[in-house]
C-alpha positions as CSV (number, residue, x, y, z in Angstrom):
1,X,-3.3,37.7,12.0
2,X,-2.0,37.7,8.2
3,X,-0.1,34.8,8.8
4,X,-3.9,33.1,10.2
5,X,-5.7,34.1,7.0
6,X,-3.2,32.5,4.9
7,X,-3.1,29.3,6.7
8,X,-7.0,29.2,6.7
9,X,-7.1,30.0,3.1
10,X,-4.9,27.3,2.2
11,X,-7.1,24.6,3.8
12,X,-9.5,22.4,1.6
13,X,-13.0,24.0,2.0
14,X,-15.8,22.6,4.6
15,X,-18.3,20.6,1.5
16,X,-21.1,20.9,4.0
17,X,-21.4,24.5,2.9
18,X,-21.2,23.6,-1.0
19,X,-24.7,22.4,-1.1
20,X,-25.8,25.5,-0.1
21,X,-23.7,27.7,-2.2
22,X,-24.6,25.8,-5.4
23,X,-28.4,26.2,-4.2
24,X,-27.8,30.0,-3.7
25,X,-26.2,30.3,-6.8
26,X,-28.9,28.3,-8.9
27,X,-31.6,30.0,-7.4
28,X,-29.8,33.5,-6.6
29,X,-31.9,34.1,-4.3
30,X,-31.5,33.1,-0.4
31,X,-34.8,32.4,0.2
32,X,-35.8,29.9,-2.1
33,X,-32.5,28.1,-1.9
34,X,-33.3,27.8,2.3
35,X,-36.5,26.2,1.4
36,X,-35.0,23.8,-1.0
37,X,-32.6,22.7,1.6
38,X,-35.3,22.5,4.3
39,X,-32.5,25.2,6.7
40,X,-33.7,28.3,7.6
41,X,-32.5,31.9,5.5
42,X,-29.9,32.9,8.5
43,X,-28.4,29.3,8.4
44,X,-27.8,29.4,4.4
45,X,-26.5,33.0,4.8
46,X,-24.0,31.7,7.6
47,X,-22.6,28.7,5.5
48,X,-22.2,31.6,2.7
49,X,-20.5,33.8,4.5
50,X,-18.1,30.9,6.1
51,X,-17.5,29.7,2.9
52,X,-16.5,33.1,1.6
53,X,-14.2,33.7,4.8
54,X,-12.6,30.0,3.5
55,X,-12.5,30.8,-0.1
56,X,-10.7,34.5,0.8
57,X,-13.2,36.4,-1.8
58,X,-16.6,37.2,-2.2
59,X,-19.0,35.1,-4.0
60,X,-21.8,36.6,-4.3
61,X,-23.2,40.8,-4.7
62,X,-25.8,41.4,-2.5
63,X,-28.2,44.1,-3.4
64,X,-31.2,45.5,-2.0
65,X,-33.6,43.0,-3.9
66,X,-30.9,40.6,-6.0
67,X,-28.4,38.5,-5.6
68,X,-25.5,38.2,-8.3
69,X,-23.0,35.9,-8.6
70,X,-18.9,37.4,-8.7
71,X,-16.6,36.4,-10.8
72,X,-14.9,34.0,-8.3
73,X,-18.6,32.9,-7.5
74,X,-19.3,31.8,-10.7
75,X,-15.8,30.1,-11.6
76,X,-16.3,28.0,-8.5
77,X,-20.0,27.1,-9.4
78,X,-19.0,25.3,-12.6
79,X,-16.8,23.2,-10.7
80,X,-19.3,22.7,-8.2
81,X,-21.8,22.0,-10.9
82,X,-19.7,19.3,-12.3
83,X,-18.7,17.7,-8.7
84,X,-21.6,17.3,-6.6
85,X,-23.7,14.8,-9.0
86,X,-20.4,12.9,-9.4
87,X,-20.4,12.9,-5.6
88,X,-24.2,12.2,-5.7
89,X,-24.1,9.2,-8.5
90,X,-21.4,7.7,-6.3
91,X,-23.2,7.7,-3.1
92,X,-26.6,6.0,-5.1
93,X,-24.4,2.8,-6.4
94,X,-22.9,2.4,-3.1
95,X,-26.1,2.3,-1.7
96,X,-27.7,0.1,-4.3
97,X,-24.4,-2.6,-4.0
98,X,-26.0,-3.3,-0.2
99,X,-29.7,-3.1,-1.8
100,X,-32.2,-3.3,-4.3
101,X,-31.0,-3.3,-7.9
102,X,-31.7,-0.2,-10.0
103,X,-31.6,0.8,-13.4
104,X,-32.4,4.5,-14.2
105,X,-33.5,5.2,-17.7
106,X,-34.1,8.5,-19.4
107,X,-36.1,9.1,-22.7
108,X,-38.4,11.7,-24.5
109,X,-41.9,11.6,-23.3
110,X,-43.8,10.1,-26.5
111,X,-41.2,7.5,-26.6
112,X,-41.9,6.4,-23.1
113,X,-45.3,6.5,-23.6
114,X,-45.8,5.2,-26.4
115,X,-43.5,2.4,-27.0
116,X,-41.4,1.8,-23.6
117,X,-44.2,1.6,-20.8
118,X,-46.4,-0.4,-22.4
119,X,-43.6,-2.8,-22.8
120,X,-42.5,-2.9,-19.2
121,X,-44.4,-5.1,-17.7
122,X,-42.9,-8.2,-19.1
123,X,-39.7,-7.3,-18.3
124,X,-40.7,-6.6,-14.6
125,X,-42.4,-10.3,-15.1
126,X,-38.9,-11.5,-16.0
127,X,-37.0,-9.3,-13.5
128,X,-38.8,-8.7,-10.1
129,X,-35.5,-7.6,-8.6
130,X,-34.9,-4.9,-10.3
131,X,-36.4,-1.4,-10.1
132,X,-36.8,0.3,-12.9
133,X,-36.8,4.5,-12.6
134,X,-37.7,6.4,-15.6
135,X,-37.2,10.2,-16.3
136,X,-39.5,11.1,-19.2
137,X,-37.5,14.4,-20.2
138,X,-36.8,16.1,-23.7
139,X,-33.5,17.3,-21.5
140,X,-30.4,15.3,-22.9
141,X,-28.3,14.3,-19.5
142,X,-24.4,14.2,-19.8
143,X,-24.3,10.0,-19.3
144,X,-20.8,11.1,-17.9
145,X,-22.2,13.5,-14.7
146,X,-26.0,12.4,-14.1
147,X,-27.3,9.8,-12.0
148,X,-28.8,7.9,-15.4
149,X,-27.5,4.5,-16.1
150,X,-29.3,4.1,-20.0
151,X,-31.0,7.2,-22.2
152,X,-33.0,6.3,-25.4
153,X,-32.4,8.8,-28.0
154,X,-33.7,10.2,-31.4
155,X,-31.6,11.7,-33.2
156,X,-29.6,11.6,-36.7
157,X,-26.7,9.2,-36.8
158,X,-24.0,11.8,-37.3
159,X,-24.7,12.6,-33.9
160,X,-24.1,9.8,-31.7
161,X,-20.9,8.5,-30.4
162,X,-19.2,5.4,-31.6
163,X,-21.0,3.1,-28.6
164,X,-24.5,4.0,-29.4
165,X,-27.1,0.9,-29.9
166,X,-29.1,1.5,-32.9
167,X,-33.0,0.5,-32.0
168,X,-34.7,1.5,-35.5
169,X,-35.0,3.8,-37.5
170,X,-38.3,6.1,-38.2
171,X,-40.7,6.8,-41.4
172,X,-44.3,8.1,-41.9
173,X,-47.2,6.8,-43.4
174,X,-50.6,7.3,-43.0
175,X,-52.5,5.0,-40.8
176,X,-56.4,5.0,-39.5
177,X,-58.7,2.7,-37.7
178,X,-60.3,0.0,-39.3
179,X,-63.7,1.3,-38.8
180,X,-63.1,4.8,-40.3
181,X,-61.3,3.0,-43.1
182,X,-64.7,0.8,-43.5
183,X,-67.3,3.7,-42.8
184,X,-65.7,7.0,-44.2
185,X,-64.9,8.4,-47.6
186,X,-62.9,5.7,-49.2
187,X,-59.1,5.8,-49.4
188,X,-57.9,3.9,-52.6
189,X,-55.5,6.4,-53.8
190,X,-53.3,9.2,-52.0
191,X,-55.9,11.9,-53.0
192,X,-58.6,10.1,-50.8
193,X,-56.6,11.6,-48.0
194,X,-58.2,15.1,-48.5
195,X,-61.6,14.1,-48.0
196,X,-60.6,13.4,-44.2
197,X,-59.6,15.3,-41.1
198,X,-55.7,14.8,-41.2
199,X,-53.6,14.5,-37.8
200,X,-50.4,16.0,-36.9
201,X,-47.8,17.6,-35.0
202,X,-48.8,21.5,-34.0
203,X,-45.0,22.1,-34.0
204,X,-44.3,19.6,-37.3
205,X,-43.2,22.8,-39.4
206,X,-40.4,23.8,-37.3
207,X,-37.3,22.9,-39.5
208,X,-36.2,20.1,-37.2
209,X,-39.3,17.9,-37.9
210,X,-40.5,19.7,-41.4
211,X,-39.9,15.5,-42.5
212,X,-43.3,14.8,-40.1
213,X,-45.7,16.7,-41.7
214,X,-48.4,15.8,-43.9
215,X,-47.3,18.7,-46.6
216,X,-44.2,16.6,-47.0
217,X,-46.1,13.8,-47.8
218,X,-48.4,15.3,-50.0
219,X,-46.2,17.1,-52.0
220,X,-44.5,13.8,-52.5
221,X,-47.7,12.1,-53.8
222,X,-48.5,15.1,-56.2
223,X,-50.5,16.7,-54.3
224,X,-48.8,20.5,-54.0
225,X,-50.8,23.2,-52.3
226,X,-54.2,20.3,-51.6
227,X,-56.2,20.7,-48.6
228,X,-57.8,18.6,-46.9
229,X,-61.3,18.4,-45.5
230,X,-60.1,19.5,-42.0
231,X,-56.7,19.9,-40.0
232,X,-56.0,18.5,-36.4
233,X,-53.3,19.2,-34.6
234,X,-51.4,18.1,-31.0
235,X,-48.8,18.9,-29.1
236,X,-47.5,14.9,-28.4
237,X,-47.5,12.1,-30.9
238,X,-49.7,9.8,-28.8
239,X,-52.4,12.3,-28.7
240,X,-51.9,12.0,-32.2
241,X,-52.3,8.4,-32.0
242,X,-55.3,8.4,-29.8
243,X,-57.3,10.8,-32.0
244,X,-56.9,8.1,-34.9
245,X,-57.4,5.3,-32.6
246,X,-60.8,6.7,-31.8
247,X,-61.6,7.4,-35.9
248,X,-61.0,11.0,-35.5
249,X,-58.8,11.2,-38.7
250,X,-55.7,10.3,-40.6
251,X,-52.8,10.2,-38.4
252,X,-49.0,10.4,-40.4
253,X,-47.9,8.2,-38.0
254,X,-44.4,7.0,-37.2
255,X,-44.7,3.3,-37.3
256,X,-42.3,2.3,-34.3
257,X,-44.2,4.4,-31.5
258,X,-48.0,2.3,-33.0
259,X,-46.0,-0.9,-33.8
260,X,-48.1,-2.1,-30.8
261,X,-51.4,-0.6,-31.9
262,X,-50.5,-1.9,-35.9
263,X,-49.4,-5.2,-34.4
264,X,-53.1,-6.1,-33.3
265,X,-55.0,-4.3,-36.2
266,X,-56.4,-1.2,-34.1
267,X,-54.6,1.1,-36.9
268,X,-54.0,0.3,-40.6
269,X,-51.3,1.6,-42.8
270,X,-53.6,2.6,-45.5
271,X,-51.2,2.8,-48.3
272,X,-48.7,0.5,-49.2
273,X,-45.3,2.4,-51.1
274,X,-46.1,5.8,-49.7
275,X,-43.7,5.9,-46.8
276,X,-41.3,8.8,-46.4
277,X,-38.2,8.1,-44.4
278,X,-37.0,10.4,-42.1
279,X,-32.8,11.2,-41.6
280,X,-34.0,10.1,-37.5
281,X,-33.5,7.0,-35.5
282,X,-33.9,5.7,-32.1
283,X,-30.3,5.2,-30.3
284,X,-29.9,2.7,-27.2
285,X,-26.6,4.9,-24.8
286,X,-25.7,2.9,-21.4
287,X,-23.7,5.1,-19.2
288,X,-20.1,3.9,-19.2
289,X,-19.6,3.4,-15.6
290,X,-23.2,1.4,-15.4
291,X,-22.1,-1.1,-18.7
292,X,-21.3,-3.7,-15.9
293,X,-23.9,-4.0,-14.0
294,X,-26.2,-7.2,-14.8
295,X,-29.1,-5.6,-14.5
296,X,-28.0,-2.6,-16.6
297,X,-27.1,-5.3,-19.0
298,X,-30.2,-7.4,-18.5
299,X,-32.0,-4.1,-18.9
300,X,-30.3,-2.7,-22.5
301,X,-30.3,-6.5,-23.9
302,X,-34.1,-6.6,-23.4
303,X,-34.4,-3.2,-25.0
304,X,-32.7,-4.2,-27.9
305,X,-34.8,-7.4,-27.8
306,X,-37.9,-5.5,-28.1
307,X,-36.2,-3.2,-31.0
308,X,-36.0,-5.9,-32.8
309,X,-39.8,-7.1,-32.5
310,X,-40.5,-3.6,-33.4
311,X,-38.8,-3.9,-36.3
312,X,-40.2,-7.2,-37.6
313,X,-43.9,-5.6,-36.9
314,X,-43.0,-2.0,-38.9
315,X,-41.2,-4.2,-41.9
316,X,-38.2,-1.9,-41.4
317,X,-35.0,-3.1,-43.6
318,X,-31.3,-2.3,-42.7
319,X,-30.9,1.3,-42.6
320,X,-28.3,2.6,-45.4
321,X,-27.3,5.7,-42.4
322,X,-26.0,3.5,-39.8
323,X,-22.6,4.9,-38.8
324,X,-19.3,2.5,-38.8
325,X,-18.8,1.2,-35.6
326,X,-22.6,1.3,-34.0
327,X,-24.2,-1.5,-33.2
């Protein structure tokens, strides 16, 4: 018999039964792992328990209410972890060489709302071949392990690897609609602010983005401790952006995510010489086993296509941050 457990031991384990302990593990908790897997409780506790009778150990503490990883348990789920979307990213590309083309593209919310989707269209008119799928997610993916082929990022330059794509770089400035401009207080000088409503970010004053906020700006035009008339705040920028569309207020805007909106005149920059760069940019990251695929290619070259529109809208100049060695 001892010599049977050692020979079973020593055999490569059944993967079938790695879905479900990675599942378990996740959720600790065989229920809801059963339901994600569409098996039923007993058939998730069975692969368990055969992969624990494979493994030699136990992988998991079962308690009256809780379950709780061991310590064998949780050294194998960080390999699991790291295998399966591997295995899953693997399986997609083979099945997209015998069908459609695919590019997956992750990117912050705002940015995809703002600036990316209204965008898309034109390259869908140029590319009818290729599906695009977009994950708008403030999660950033390991390009290495996920099943993402480009991410858009916004972040400082000291940050990005050597092969990240700059896009632009980002300022504020404050920018209103043409009719609030033309019917409300009037706005000749950076004091003519406080007799608006001014827009912004409800979480601008968390150190990370304290170079969004309108006390930023203010200070910087010599207005310490001014008020204005009224405050608005939102959670997103383009709820920000629609407030001012609609002549709700000031917006500090950040002029890459309206270049479309400044573009055709449905928001002004009010002031020229007032803009306050920010140590932020938007990065273009292709994910190094999708570089070679035309339509990744196709997809990143009109990207950077579009960047460069952006700029020539937003009068951005060569940015004096740009790292050695990014494009």
């Amino acid at each position: 018999m001892l010599h049977s457990q050692t020979h079973l031991r020593s055999r490569p384990v059944q993967a079938g039964h790695l879905r479900a302990f990675e599942a378990v593990a996740r959720y600790l908790n065989f229920r809801m792992a059963a339901e994600e897997l569409a098996l039923t409780q007993s058939a998730v506790s069975r692969q368990i328990q055969a992969l624990e009778d494979e493994v030699g150990v136990p992988l998991f503490l079962r308690h009256t209410r809780a379950v709780e990883l061991t310590a064998a348990g949780a050294q194998l789920l960080q390999a699991v972890t790291q295998a399966l979307p591997r295995i899953d990213t693997a399986v997609r590309h083979i099945r997209q060489s015998a069908g459609r083309k695919q590019v997956s593209v992750t990117t912050f919310a705002s940015f995809a709302s703002m600036w990316l989707i209204p965008r898309l269209e034109a390259f869908q008119r140029a590319h009818p071949d290729i599906d695009i799928r977009i994950d708008a997610s403030d999660t950033a993916f390991d390009l290495e392990l996920m099943d993402i082929d480009i991410a858009i990022r916004y972040a400082s330059p000291s940050r990005m690897p050597s092969g990240a794509r700059r896009l632009f770089g980002e300022s504020v400035t404050p920018m209103a609609s043409p009719w609030l401009i033309k019917g409300g207080p009037p706005l000749t000088t950076p004091r003519d602010v406080l007799a608006h409503t001014l827009i912004e970010a409800g979480d601008a004053y968390t150190p990370h983005l304290e170079w969004l906020t309108w006390r930023r700006w203010l200070d910087a035009n010599g207005l310490q401790d001014a008020q204005p008339k009224r405050w608005l705040s939102f959670n997103y920028a383009y709820q920000m952006a629609q407030a001012a569309l609609s002549g709700q207020g000031i917006v500090l805007a950040r002029p890459p995510l309206v270049s479309e909106a400044l573009g055709r005149g449905e928001l002004i920059e009010i002031f020229s010489g007032t803009r306050l760069h920010s140590p932020m940019a938007y990065w273009l990251l292709t994910a190094p086993r999708s570089g070679q695929r035309p339509e990744v290619q196709a997809f990143a070259e009109w990207i950077a296509a579009q960047a460069a529109a952006t700029r020539a809208v937003t009068g951005e100049g060569p940015d004096p941050d740009e790292p050695d060695g990014v494009d």
